[in-house]
mmCIF file of the N, C-alpha and C atoms, coordinates in Angstrom:
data_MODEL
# 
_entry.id   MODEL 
# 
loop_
_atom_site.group_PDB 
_atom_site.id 
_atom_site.type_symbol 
_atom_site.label_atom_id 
_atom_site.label_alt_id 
_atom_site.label_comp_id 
_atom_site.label_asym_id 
_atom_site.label_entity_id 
_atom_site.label_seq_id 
_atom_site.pdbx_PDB_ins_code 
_atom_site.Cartn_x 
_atom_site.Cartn_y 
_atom_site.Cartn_z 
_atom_site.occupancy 
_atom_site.B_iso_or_equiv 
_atom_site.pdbx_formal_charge 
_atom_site.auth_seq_id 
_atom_site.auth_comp_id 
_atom_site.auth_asym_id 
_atom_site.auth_atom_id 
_atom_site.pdbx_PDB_model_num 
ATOM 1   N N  . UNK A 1 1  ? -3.345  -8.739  -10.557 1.00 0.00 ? 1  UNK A N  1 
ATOM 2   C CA . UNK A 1 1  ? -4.361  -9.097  -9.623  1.00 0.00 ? 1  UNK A CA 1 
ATOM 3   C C  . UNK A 1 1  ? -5.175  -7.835  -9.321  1.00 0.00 ? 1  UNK A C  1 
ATOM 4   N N  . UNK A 1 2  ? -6.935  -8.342  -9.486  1.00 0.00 ? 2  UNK A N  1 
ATOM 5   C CA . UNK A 1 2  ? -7.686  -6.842  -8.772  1.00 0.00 ? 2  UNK A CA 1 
ATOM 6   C C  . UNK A 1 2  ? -8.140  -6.980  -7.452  1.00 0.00 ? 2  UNK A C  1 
ATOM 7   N N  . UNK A 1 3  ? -7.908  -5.927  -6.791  1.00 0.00 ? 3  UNK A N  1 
ATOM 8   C CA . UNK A 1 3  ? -8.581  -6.244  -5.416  1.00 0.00 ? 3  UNK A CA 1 
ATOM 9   C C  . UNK A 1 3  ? -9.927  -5.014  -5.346  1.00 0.00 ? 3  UNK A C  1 
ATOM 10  N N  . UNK A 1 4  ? -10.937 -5.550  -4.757  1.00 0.00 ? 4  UNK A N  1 
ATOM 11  C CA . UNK A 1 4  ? -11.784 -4.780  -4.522  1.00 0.00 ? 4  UNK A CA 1 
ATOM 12  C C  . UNK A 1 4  ? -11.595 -3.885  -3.429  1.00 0.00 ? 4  UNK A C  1 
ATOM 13  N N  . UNK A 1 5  ? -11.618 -2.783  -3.110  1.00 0.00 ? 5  UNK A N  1 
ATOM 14  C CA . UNK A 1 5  ? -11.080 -1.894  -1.551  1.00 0.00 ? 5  UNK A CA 1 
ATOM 15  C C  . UNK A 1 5  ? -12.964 -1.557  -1.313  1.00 0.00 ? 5  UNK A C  1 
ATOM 16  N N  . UNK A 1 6  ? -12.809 -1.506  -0.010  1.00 0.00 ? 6  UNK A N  1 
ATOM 17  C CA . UNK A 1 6  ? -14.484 -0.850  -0.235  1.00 0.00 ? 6  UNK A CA 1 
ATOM 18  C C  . UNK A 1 6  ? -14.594 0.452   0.656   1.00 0.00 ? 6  UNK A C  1 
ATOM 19  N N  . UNK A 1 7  ? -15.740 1.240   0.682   1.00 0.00 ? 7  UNK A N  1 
ATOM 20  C CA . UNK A 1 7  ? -15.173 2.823   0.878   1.00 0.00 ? 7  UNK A CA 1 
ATOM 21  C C  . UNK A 1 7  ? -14.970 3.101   2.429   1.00 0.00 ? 7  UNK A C  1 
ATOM 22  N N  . UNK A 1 8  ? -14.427 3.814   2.986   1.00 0.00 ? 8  UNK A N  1 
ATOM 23  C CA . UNK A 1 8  ? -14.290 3.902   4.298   1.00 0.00 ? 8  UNK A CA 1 
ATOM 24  C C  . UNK A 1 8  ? -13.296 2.813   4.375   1.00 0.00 ? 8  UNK A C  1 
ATOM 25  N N  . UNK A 1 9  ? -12.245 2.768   3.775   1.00 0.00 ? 9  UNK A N  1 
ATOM 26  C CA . UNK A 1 9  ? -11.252 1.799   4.372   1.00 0.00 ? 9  UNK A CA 1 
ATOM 27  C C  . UNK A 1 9  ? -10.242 2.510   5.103   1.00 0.00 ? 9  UNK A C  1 
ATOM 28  N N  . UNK A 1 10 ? -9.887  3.850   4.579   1.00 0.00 ? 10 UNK A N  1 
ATOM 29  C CA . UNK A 1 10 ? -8.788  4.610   5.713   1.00 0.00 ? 10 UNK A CA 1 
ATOM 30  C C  . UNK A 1 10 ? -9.324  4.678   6.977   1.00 0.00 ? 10 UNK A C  1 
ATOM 31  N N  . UNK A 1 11 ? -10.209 3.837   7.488   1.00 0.00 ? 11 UNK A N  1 
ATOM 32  C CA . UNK A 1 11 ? -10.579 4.065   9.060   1.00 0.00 ? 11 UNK A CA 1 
ATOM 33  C C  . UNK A 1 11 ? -10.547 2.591   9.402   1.00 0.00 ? 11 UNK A C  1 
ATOM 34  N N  . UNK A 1 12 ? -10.373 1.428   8.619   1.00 0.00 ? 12 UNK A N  1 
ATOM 35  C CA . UNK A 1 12 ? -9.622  -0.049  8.959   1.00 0.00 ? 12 UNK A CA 1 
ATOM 36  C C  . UNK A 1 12 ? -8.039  0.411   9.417   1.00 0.00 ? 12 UNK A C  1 
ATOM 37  N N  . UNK A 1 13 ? -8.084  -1.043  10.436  1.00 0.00 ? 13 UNK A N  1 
ATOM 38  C CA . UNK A 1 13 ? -6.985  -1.023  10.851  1.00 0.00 ? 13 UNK A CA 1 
ATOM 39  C C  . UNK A 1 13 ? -5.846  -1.780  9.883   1.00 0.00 ? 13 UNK A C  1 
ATOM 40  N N  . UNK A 1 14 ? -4.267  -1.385  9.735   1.00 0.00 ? 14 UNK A N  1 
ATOM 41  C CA . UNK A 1 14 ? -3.756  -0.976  8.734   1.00 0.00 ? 14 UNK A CA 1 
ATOM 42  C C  . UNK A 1 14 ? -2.843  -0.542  8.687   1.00 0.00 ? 14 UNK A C  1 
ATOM 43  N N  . UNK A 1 15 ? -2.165  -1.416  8.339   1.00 0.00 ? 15 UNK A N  1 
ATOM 44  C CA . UNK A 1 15 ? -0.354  -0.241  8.137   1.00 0.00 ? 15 UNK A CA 1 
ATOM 45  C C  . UNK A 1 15 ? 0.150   -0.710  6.803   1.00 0.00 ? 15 UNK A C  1 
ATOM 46  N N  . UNK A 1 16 ? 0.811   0.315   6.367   1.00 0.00 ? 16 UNK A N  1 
ATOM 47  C CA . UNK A 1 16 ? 1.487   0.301   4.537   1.00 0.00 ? 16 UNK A CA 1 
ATOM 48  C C  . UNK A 1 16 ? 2.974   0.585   5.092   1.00 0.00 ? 16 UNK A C  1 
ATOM 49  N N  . UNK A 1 17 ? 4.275   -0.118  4.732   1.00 0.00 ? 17 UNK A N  1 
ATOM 50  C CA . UNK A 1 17 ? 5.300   -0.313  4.752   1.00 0.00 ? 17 UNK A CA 1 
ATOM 51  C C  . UNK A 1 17 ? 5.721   0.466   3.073   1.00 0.00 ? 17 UNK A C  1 
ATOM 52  N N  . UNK A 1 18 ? 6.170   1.780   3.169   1.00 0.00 ? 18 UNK A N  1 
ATOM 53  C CA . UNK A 1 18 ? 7.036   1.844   1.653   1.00 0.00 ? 18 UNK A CA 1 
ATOM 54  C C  . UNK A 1 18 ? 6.501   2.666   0.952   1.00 0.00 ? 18 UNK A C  1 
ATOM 55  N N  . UNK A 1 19 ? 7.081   2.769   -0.027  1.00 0.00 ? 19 UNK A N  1 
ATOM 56  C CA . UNK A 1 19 ? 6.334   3.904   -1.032  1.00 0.00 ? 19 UNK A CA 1 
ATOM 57  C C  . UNK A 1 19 ? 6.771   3.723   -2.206  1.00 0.00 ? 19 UNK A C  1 
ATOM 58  N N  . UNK A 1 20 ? 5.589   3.337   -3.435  1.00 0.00 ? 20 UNK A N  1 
ATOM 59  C CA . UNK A 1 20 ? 5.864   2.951   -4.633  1.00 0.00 ? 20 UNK A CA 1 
ATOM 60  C C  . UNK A 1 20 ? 5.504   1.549   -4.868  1.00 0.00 ? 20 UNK A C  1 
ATOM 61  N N  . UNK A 1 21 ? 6.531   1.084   -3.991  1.00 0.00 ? 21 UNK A N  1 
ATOM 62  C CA . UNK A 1 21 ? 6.486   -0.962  -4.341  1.00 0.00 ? 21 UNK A CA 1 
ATOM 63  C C  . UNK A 1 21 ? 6.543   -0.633  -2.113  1.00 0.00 ? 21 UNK A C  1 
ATOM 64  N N  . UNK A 1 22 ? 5.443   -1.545  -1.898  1.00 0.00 ? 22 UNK A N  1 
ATOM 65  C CA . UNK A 1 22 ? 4.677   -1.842  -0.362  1.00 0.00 ? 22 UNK A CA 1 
ATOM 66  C C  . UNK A 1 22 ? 5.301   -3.311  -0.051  1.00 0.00 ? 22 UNK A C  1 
ATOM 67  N N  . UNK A 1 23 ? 5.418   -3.620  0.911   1.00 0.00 ? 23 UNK A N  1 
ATOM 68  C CA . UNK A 1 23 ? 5.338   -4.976  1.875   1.00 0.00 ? 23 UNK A CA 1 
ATOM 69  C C  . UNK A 1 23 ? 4.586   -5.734  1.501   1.00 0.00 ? 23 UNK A C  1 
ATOM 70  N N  . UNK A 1 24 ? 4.027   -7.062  1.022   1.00 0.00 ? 24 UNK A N  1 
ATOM 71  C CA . UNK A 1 24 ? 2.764   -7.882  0.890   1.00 0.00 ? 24 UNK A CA 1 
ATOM 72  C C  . UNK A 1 24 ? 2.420   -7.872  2.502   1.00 0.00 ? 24 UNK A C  1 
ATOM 73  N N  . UNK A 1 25 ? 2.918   -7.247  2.969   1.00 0.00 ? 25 UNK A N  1 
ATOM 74  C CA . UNK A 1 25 ? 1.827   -7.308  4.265   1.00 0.00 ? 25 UNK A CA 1 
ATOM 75  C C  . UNK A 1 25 ? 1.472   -6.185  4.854   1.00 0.00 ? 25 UNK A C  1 
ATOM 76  N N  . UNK A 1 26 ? 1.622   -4.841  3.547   1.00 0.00 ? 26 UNK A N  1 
ATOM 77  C CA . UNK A 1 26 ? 0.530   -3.890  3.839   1.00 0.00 ? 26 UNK A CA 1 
ATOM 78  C C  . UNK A 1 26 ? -0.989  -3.779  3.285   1.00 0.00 ? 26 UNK A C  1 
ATOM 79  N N  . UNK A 1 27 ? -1.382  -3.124  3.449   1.00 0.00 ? 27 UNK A N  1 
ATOM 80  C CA . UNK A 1 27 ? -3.059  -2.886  3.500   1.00 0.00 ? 27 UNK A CA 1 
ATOM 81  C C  . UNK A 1 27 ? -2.584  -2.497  2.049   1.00 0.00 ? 27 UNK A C  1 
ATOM 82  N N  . UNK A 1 28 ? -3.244  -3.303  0.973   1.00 0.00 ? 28 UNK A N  1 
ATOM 83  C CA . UNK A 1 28 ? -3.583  -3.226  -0.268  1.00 0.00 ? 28 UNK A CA 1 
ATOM 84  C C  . UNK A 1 28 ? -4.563  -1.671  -0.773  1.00 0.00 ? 28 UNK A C  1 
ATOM 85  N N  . UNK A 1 29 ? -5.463  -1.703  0.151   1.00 0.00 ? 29 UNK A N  1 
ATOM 86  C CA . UNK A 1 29 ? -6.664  -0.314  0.615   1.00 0.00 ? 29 UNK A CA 1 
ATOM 87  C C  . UNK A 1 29 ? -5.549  0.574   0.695   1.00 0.00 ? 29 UNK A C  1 
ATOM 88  N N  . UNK A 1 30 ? -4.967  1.080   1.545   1.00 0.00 ? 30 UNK A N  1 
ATOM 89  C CA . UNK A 1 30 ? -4.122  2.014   2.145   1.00 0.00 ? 30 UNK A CA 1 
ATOM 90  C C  . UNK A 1 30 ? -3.142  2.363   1.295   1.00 0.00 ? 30 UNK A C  1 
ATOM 91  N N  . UNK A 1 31 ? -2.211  1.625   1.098   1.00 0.00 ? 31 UNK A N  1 
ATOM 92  C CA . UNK A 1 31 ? -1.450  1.662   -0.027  1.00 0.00 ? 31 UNK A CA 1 
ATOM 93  C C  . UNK A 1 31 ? -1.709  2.258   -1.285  1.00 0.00 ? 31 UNK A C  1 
ATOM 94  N N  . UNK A 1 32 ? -2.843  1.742   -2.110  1.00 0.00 ? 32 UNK A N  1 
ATOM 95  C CA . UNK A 1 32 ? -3.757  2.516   -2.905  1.00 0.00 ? 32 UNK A CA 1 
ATOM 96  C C  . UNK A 1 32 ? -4.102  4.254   -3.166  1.00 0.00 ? 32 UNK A C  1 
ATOM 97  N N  . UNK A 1 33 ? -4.479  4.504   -1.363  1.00 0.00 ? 33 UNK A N  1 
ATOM 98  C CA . UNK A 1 33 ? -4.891  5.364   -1.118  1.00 0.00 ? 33 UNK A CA 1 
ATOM 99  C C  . UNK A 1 33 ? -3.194  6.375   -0.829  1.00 0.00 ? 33 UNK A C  1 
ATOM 100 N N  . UNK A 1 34 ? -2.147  5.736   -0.571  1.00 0.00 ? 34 UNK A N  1 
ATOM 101 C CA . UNK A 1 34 ? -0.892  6.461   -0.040  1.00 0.00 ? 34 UNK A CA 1 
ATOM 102 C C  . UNK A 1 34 ? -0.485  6.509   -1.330  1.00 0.00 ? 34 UNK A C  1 
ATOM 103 N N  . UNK A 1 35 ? -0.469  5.909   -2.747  1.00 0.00 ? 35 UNK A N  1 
ATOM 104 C CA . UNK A 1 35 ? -0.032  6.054   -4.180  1.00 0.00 ? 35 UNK A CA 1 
ATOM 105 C C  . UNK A 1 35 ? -0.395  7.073   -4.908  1.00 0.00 ? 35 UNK A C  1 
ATOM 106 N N  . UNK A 1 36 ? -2.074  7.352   -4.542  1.00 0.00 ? 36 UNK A N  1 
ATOM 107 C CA . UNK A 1 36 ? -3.110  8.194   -4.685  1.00 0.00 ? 36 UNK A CA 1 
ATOM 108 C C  . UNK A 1 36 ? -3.781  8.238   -5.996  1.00 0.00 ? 36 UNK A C  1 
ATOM 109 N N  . UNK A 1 37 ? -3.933  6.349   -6.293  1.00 0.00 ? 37 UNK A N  1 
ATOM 110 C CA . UNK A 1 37 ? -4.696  5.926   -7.049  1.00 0.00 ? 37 UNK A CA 1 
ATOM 111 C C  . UNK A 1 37 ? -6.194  5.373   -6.344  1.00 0.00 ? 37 UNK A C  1 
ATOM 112 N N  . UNK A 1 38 ? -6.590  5.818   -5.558  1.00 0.00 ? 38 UNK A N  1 
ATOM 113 C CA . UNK A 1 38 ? -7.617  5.368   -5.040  1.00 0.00 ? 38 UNK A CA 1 
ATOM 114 C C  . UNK A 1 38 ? -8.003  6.090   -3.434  1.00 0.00 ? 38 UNK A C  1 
ATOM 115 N N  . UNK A 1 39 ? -9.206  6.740   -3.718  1.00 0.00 ? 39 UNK A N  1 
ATOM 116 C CA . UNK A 1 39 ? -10.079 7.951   -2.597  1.00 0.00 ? 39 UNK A CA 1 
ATOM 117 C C  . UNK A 1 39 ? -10.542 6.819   -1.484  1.00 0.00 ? 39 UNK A C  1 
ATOM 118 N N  . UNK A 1 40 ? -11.027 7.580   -0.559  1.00 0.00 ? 40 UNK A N  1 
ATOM 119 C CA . UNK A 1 40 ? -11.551 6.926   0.707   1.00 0.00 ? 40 UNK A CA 1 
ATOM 120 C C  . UNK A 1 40 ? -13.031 6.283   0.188   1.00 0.00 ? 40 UNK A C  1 
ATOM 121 N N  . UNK A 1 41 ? -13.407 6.480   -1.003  1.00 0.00 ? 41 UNK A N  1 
ATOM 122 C CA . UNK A 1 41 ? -14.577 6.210   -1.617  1.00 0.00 ? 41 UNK A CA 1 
ATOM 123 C C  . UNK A 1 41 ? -14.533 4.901   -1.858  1.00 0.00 ? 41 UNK A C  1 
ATOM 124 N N  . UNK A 1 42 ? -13.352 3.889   -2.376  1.00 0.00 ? 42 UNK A N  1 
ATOM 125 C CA . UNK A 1 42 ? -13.397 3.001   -2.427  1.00 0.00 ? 42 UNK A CA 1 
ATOM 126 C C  . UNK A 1 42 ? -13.217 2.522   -4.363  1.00 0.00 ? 42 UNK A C  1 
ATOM 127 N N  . UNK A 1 43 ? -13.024 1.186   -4.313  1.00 0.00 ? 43 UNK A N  1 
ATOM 128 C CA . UNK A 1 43 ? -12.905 0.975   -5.994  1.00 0.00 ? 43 UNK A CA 1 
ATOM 129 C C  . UNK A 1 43 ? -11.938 -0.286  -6.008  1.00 0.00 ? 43 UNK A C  1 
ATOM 130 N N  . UNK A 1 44 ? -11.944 -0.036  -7.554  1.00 0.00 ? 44 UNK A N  1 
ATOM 131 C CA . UNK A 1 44 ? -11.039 -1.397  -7.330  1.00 0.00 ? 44 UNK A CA 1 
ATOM 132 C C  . UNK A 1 44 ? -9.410  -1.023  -7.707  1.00 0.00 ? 44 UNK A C  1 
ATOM 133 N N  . UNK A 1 45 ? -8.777  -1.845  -7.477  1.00 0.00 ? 45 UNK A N  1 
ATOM 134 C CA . UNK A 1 45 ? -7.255  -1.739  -7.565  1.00 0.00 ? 45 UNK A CA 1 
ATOM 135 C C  . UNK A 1 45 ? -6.493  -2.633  -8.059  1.00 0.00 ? 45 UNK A C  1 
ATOM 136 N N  . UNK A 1 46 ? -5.267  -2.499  -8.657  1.00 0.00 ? 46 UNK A N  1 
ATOM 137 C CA . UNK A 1 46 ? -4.890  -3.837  -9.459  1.00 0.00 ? 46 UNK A CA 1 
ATOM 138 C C  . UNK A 1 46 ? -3.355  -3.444  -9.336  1.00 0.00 ? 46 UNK A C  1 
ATOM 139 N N  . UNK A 1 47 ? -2.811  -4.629  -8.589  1.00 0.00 ? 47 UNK A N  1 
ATOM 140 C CA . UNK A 1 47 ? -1.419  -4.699  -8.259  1.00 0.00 ? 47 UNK A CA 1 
ATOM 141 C C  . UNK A 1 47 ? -0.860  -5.422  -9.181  1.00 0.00 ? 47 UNK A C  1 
ATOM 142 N N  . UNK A 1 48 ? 0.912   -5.821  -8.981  1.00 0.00 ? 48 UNK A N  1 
ATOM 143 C CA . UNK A 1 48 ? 2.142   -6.226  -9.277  1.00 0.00 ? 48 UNK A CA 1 
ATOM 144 C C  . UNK A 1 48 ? 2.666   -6.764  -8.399  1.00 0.00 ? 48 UNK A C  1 
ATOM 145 N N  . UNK A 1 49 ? 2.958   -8.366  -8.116  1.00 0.00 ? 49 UNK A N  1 
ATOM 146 C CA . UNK A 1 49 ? 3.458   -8.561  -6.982  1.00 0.00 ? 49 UNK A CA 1 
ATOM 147 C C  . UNK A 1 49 ? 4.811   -8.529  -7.642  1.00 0.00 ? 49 UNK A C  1 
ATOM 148 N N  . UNK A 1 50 ? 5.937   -7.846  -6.659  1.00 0.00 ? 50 UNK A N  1 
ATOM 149 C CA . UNK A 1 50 ? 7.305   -8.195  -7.292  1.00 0.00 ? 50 UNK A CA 1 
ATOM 150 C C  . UNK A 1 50 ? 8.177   -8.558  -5.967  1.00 0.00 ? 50 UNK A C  1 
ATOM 151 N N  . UNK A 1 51 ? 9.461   -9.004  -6.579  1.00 0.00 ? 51 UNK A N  1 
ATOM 152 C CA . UNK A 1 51 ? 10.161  -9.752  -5.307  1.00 0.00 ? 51 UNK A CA 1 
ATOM 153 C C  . UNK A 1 51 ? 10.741  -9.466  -4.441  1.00 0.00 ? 51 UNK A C  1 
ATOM 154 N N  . UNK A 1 52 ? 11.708  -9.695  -4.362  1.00 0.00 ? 52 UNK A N  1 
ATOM 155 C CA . UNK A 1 52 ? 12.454  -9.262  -2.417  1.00 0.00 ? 52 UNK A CA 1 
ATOM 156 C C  . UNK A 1 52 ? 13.145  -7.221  -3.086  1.00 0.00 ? 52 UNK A C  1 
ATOM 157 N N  . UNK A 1 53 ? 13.064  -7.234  -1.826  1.00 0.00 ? 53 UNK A N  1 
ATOM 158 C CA . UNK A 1 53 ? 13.803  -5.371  -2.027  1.00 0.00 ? 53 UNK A CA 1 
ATOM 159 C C  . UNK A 1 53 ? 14.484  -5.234  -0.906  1.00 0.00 ? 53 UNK A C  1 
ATOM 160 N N  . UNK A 1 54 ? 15.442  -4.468  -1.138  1.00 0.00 ? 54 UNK A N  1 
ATOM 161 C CA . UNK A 1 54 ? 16.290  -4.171  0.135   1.00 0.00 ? 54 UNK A CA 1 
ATOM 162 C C  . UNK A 1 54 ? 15.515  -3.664  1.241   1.00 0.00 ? 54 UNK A C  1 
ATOM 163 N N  . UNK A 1 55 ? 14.946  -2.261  0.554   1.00 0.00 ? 55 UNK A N  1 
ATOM 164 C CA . UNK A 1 55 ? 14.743  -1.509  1.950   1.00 0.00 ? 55 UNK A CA 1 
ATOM 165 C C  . UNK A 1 55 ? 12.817  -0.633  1.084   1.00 0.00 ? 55 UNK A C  1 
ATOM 166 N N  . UNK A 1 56 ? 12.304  -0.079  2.070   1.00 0.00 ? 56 UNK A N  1 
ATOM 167 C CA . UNK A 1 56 ? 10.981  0.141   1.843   1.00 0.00 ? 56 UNK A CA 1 
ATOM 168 C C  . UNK A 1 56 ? 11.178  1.534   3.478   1.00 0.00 ? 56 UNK A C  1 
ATOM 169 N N  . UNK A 1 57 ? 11.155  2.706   2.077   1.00 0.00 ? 57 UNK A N  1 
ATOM 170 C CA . UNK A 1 57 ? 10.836  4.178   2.674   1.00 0.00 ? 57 UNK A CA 1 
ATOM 171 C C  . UNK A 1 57 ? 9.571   4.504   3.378   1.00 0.00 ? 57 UNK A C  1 
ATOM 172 N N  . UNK A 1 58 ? 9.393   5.096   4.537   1.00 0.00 ? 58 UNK A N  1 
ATOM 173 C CA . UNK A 1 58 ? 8.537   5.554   4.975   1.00 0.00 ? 58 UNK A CA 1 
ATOM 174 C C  . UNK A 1 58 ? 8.288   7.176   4.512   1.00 0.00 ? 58 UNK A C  1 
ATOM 175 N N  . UNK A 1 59 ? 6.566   7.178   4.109   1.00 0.00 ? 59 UNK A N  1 
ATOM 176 C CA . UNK A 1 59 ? 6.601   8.626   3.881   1.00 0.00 ? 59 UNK A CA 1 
ATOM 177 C C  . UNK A 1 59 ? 5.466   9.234   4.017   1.00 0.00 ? 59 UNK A C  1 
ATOM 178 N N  . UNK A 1 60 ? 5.042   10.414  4.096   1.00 0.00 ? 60 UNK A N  1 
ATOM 179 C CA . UNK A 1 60 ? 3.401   10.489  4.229   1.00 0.00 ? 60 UNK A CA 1 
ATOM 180 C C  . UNK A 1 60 ? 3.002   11.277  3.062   1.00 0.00 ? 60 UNK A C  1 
ATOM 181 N N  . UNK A 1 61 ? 2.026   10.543  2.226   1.00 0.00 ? 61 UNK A N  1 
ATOM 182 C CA . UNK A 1 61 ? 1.257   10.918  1.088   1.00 0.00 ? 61 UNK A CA 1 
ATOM 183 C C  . UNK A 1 61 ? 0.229   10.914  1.098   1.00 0.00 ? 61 UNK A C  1 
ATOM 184 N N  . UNK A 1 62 ? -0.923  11.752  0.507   1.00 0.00 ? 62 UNK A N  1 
ATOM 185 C CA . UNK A 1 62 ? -1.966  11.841  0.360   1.00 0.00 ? 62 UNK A CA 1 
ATOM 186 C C  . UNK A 1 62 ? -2.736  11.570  1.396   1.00 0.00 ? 62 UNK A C  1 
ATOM 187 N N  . UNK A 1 63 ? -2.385  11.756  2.946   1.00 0.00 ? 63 UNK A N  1 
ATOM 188 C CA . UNK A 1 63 ? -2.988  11.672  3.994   1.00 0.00 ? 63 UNK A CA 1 
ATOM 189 C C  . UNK A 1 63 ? -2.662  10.325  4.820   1.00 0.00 ? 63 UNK A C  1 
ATOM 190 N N  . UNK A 1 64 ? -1.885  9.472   4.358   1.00 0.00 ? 64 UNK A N  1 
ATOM 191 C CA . UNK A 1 64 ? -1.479  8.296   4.965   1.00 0.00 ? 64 UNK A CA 1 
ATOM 192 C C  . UNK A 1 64 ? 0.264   7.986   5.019   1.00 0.00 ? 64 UNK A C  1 
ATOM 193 N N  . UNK A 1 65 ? 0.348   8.069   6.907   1.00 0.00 ? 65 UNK A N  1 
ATOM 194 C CA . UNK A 1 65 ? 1.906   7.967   6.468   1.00 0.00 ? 65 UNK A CA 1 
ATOM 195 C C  . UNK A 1 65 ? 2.250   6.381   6.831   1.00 0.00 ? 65 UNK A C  1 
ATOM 196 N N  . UNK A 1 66 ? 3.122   5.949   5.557   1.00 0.00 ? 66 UNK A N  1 
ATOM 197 C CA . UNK A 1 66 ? 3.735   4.833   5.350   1.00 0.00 ? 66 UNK A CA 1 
ATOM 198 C C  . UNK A 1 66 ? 4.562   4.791   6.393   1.00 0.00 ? 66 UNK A C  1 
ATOM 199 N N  . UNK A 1 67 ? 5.517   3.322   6.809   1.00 0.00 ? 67 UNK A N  1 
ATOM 200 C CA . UNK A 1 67 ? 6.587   3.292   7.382   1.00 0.00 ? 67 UNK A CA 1 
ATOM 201 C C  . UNK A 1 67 ? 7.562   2.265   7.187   1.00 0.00 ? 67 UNK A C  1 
ATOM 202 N N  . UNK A 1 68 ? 8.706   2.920   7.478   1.00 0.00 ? 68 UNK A N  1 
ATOM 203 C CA . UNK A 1 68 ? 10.098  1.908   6.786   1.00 0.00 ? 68 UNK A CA 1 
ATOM 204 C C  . UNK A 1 68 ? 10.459  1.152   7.564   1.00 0.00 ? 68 UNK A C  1 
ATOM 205 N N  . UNK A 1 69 ? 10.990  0.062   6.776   1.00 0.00 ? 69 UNK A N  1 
ATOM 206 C CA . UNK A 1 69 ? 11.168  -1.676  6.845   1.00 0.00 ? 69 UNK A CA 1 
ATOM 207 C C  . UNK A 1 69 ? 12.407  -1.986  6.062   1.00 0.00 ? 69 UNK A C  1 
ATOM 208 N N  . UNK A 1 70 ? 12.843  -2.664  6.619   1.00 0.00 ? 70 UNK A N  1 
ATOM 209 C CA . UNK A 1 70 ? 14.582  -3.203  6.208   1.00 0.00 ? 70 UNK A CA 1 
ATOM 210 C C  . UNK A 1 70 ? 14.035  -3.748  5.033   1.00 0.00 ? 70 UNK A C  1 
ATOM 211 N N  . UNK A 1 71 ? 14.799  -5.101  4.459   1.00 0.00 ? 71 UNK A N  1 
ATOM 212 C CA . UNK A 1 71 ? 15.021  -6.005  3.243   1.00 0.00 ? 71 UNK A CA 1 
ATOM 213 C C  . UNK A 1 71 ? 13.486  -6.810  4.304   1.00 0.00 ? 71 UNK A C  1 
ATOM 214 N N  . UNK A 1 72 ? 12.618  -7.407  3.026   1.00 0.00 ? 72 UNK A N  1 
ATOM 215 C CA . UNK A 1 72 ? 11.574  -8.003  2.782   1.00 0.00 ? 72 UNK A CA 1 
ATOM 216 C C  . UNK A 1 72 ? 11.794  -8.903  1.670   1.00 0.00 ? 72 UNK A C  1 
ATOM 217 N N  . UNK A 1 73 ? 11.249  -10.142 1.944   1.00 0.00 ? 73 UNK A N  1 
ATOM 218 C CA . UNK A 1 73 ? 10.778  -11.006 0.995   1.00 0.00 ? 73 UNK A CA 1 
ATOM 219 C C  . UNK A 1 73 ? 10.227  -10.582 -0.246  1.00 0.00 ? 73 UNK A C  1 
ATOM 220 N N  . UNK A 1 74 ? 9.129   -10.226 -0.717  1.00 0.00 ? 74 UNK A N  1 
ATOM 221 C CA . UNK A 1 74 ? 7.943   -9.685  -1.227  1.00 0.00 ? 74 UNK A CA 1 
ATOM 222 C C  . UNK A 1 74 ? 7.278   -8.523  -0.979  1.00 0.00 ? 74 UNK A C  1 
ATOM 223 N N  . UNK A 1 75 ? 6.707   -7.634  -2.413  1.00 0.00 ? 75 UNK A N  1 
ATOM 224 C CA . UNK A 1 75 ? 6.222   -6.639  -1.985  1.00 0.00 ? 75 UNK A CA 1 
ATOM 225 C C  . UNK A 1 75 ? 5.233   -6.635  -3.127  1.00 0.00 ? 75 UNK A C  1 
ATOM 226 N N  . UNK A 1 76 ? 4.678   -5.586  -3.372  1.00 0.00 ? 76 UNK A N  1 
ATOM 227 C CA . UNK A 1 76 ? 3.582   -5.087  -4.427  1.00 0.00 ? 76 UNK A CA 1 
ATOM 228 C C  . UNK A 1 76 ? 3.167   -3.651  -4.914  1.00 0.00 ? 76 UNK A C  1 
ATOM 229 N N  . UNK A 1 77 ? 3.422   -3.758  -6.391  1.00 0.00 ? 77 UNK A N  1 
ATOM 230 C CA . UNK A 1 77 ? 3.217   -2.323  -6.586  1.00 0.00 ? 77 UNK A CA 1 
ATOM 231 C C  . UNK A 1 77 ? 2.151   -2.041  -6.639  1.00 0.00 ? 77 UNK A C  1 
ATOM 232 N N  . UNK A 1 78 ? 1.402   -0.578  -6.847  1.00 0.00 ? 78 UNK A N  1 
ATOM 233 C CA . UNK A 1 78 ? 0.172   -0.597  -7.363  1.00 0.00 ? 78 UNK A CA 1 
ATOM 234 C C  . UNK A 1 78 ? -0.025  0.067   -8.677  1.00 0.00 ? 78 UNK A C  1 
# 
């Protein structure tokens, strides 16, 4: 799947759960930008949805800090 991010998204509101493989209910934008496949400039992005995971690390990369979440349903790489 591609998602379009558009620029100035690190100033949407937004939280990224994890690092590597994200929450489906983090900011697709953010996430992107915490992988550090994608600048505050904006672009497009193309995920992996994959399935349940135990646990999802919090960490701060490339200017955005993630945060940790027990076992989840669903998540997504980028």
């Amino acid at each position: 799947m591609t998602i379009t991010c558009p620029a100035g998204c690190k100033e949407i509101e937004g939280k990224v759960y994890g690092d590597k493989i994200y929450t489906d209910d983090s900011s697709i934008c953010l996430a992107a930008m915490h992988y550090g496949t994608l600048s505050d400039l904006g672009g497009d992005v193309e995920i992996k949805i994959v399935g349940a995971q135990n646990v999802f690390r919090g960490i701060e990369k490339n200017g955005i800090q993630s945060l940790s979440r027990g076992q989840y349903i669903r998540g997504f790489e980028v």
